[in-house]
N, C-alpha and C positions, 0 to 999 in steps of 0.2 A: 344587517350586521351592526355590530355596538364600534364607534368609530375611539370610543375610549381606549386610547394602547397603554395605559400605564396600571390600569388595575387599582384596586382597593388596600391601602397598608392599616391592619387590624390596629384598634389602640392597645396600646398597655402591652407591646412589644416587649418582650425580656431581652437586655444588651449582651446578657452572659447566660449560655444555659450550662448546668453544672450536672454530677453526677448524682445520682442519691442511693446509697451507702449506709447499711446500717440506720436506718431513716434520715441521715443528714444529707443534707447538698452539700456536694463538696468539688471544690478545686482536682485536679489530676495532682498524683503527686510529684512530678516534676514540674509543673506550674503551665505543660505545654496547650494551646488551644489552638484551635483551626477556625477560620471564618466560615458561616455558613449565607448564603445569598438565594435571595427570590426569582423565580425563574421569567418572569414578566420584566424586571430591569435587571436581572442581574448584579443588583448591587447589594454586598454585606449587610446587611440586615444585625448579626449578630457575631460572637466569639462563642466558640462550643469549647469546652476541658475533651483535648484530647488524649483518651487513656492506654494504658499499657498496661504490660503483665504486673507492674506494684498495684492499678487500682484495680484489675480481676481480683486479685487476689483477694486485696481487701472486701471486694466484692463477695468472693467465693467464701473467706470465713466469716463474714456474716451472714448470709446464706445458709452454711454449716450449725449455724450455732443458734438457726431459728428452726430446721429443720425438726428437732424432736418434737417439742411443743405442738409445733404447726401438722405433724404427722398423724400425731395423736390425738388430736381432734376427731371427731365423729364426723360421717358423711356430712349430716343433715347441716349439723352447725357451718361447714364450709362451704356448702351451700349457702345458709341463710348471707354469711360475706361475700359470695358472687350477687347473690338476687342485689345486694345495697351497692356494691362495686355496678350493679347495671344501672341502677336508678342514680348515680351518681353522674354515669355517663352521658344517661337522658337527658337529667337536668344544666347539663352543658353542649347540650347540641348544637344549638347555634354557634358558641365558640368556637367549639373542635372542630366544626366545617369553615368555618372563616381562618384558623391557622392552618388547617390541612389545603384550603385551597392558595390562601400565599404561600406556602412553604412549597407546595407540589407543584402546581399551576392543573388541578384538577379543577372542572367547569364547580362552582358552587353547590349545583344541583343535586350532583352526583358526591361532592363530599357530604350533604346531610344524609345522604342514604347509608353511605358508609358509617356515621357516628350512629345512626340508628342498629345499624346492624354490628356490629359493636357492641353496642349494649344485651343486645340479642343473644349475641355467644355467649356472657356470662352468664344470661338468664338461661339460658337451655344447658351449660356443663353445668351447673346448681341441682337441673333436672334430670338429669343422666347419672350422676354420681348417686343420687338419693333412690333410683329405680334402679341401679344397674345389680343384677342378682349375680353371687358366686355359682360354682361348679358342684354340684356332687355326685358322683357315681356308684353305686353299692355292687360288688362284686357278690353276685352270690348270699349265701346265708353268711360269709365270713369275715369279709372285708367290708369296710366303705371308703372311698379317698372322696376327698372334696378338696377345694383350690381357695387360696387367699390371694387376693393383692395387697401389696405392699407396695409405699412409694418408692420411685427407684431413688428418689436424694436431692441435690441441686441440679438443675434444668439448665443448661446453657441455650439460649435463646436467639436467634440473629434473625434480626426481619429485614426488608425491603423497603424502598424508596415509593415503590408505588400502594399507592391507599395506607401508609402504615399504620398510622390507627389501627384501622381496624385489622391489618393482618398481623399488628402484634396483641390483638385481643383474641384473635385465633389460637394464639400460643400459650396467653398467658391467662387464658380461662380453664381449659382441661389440664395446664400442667398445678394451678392453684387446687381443682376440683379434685385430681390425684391427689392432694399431700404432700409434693414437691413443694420445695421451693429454688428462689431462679435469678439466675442473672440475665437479663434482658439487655443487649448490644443492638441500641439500633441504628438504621440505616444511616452514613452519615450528614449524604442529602438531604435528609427531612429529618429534622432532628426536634421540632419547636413542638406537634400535636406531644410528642413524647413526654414534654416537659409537665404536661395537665398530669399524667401520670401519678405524682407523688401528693399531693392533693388529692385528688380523685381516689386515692388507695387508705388516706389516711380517715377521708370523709368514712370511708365504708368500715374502718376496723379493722384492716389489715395490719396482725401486729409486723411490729420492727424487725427487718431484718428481711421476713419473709419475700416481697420482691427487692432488687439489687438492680440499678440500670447507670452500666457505665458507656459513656458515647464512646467514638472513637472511630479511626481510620481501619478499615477492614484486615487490612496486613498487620495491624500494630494488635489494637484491641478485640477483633476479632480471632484472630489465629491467634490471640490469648488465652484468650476463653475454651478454642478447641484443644490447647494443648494443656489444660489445666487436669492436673492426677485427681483433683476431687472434684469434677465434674463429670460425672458416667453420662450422661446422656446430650445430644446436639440434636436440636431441631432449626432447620433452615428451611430459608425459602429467598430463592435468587439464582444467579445465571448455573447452568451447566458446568461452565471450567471451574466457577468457584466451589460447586457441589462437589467436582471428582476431589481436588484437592483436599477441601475439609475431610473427606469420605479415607482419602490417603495420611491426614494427619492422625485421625482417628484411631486407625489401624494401632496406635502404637499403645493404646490402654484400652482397644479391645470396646472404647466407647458405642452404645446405642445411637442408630445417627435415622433422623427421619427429613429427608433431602424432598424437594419441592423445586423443581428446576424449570426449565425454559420450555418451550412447545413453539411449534410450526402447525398450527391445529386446520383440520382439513376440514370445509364445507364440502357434504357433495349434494349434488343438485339433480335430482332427475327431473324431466321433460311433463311427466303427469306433478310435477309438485303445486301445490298452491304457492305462485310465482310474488302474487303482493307480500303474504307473510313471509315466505323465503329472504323475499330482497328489505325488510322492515330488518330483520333477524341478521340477515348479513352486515347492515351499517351498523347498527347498533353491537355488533355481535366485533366489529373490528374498528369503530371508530368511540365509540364511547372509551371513559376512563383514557384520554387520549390516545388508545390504543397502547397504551403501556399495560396491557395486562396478558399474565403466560395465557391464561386461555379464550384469546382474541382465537377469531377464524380468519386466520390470513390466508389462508389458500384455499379459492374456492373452482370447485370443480363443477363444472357445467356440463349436462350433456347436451352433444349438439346439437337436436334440432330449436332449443331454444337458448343456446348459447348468445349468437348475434342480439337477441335482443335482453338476456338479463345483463348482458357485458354494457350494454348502452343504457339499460335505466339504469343500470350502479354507478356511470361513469357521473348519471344527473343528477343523482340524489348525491353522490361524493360535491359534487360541486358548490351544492346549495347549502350543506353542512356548513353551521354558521359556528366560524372560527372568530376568539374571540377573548378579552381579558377574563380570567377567570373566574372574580368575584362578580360577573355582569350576568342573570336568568336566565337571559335570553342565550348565552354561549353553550354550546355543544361541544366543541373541541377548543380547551384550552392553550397553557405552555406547556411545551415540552417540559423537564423537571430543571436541567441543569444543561448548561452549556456542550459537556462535553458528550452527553446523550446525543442532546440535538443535534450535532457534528456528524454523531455515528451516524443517525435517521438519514441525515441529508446525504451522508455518501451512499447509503445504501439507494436513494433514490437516482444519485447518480449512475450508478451501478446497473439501476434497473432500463433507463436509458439505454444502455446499450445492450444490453438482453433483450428487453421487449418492448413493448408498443406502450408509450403512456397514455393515456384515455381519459385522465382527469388530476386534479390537481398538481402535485410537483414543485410549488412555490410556496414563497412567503405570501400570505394576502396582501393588497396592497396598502389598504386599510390600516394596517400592525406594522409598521417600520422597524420596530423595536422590539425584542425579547424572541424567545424559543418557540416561535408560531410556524404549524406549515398547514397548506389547509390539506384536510386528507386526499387520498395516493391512488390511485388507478394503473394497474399496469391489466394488460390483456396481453393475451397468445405467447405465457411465459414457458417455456420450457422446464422439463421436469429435473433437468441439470443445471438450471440457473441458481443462478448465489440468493436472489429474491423468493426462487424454490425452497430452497435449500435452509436456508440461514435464518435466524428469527430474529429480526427487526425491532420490535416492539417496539412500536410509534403506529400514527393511522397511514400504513399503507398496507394494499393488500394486492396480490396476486392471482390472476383469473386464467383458469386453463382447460378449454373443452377435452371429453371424455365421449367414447361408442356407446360403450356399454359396459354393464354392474364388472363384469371382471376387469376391465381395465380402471373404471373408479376407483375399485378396493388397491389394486396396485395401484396407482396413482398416491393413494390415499395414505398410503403405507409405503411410499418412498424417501423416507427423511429418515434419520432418526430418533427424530422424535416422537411422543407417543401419550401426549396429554390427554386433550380432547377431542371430540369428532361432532362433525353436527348432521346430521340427514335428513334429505326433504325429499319425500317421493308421498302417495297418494297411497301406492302399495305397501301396507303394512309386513305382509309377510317378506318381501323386498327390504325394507325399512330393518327388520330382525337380522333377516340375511348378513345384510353388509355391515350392521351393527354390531355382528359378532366377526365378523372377519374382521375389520378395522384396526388395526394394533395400536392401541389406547387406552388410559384408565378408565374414560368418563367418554359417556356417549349420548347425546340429546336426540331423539328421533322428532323432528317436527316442531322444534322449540330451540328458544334460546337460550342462554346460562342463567338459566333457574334451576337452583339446586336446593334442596333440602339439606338442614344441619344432622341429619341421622345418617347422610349417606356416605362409606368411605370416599376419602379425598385424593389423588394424586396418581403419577405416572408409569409407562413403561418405558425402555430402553434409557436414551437420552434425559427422559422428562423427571425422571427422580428415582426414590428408595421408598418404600414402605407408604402407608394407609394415616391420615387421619381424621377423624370426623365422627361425631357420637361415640360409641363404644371403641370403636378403633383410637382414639385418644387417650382414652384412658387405657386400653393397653398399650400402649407406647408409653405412656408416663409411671407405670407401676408395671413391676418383677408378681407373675405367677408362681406361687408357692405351692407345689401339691402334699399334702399328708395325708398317710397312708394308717388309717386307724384299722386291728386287726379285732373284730367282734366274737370270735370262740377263741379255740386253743388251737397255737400254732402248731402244722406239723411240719417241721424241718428237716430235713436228711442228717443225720447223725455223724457228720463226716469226724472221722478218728474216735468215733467208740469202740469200748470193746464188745 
């Protein structure tokens, strides 16, 4: 383990990060700013403009008023600006992983992947947008309808603290490849990768106006943006409470809302599974990206007769996971993001203390004296009404609980409310099918990790969110289907009030 507790501070630090507006950086218009801090010292790094409903606005009619031009544009051409908006991104890879990992405390490694893939989504909505074919259906010798997209307008946009790069290149790739244009609120924890933004947009040719990114404190500058009359559409991604809410503020203009919320995601584990890949899949499957990710497998289900012993090689390989400053290689589990995450993680670890057996980590390493370090979490024999059951964490701890048999797994499995992802390991594929379809989940990996394809819809049931995105499901969320109904002979009507 790297015995460095303070981490790498990138050069060429911005003191102030501002908003950009109609292509300017600008100040908030009250003048107000919030401190933002690195999660390895915790100490200010920078002042962020923090915005309110005067800089939505300003935001939203810029926005408004790039929107025609930008609409009207051909597929291809908005493509060719995603394909240079990726190769812009490439060409700063090493940077956007060095401020994503001071700003986040995400391991180094794991932020280049992130900037790579990144670049990826705009190269593939570039691809989708140029392939994607309309509707036509021919009634008969009489009729034909076929269907248009049309963008649906400006894009209200809120991303996350964790990986945001690249989960606000998720947003801001298919809602660009639509013919929206958008105001982008990001997270107010990570606020610095954001900043490459307006450069990186300008490198590529994106005219003025077209992206809008105002910072800001979620109550302030976000519930701005949700309550703004000329923003038809909200796309989020972040906790549960905040998704209901947005979902309830929405309600009042009838706004399109594509929610991406929280998950408790279930490993189950059968007795015939290949146990090395199983348990490779599991650590990495809940301690990578510091376990700050909705679809970590934190609750893993085991069936008994090889329970005892994958509970003891998780608790070994949990232990050896090498915690650690986050711009250092060698580091697997970083800092936590922010102080008052870290706070939550460690109650919940206390928490799990008195629910269940802890079996591996639990502590700060000793190593790391300083900053938002735990090394990853072990609990076994938790119960299916524990708050560590129950509750989603997101940090590296995970929860371990033997299962008889396939029907008690899929209960088990589908005891939360939540309803993201699932993972399953058994040798039996038509077993593997089975409970893959019972599972109440969007996404279900049989025999694999969170490897997903960009073609595939994205997102949850119950608890876990609203609505689909990813490939073609993106772009309908971003654009309104038009059907017209073209009539090819002569119509015969019913003649009502002839004589």
């Amino acid at each position: 383990m790297s015995t460095n507790p303070t981490g790498h501070r990138p050069q060429d630090l911005p003191e102030r990060i501002r908003h950009w507006i109609g292509g300017a950086l600008l100040d908030s218009a009250d003048g107000r700013t919030f401190p933002v801090s690195d999660p390895v010292s915790n100490a200010p790094y920078a002042t962020v403009a923090a915005g309110d409903r005067a800089d939505v606005d300003r935001a939203v009619t810029a926005a408004r008023a790039a929107f025609p031009a930008w609409s009207r544009l051909g597929n291809r051409e908005r493509a060719r600006v995603l394909y240079r908006i990726a190769d812009a991104v490439e060409a700063r890879e090493e940077r956007l992983a060095a401020l994503e990992t001071f700003d986040s405390g995400l391991p180094i490694t794991q932020a280049r992947g992130q900037a790579r893939r990144a670049a990826e989504n705009f190269r593939y909505f570039g691809d989708v947008v140029v392939a994607l074919g309309e509707e036509a259906f021919r009634a008969g010798e009489q009729q034909i309808n076929y269907v248009v997209r049309t963008p649906v307008g400006v894009a209200g946009l809120i991303t996350p603290w964790n990986t945001p790069f690249m989960l606000e290149s998720w947003k801001l790739a298919p809602a660009l490849a639509s013919g929206c244009t958008l105001v982008l609120k990001p997270a107010e924890w990570t606020p610095l990768s954001a900043s490459l933004w307006p450069e990186i947009l300008d490198e590529a040719g994106v005219p003025t106006g077209v992206v809008n990114i105002v910072h800001g404190i979620g109550e302030e500058a976000g519930q701005a943006l949700v309550d703004h009359p000329d923003v038809p559409l909200i796309s989020f991604t972040g906790s549960t409470d905040t998704g209901r809410h947005i979902v309830r503020s929405s309600a009042t203009h009838l706004k399109t809302t594509s929610m991406e919320l929280g998950g408790k995601s279930p490993v189950v584990l059968f007795a015939d599974a290949d146990l090395d890949a199983a348990l490779d899949s599991v650590v990495f499957g809940v301690f990578s990206l510091n376990g700050e990710r909705c679809t970590a497998g934190s609750r893993v289900l085991v069936e008994r007769p090889v329970y005892e012993e994958f509970t003891r090689r998780l608790a070994e390989r949990a232990e050896h996971v090498r915690v650690g400053p986050p711009s250092d290689p060698a580091t697997e589990v970083g800092a936590l993001v922010h102080p008052e995450h870290y706070a939550r993680v460690l109650e919940y670890v206390e928490i799990g203390r008195q629910e269940a057996e802890l079996v591996a980590g639990g502590e700060r390493p000793a190593h790391l004296p300083e900053g938002n370090y735990l090394q990853p979490t072990v609990f076994a024999g938790v119960s299916r009404d524990a708050r560590i059951f129950q509750e989603e964490i997101f940090g590296p701890v995970v929860a371990v609980a033997p299962f008889d048999d396939e029907a008690e797994a899929v209960e088990l499995a589908n005891a939360t409310e939540y309803g993201l992802a699932a993972y399953i390991w058994t040798s039996d594929l038509k077993r593997g099918h089975r409970v893959a379809h019972a599972v109440e989940s969007g996404m279900v990996w049989i025999n694999s990790h969170n490897v997903r394809d960009l073609r595939t819809p994205f997102g949850g049931v119950k608890s876990s969110g609203l609505g689909r995105e990813g490939g073609a499901h993106s772009i309908d969320f971003y654009t309104e289907s038009k059907i017209v109904h073209v009539m090819l002979g002569d119509p015969h009507t019913p003649r009502f009030g002839a004589s």
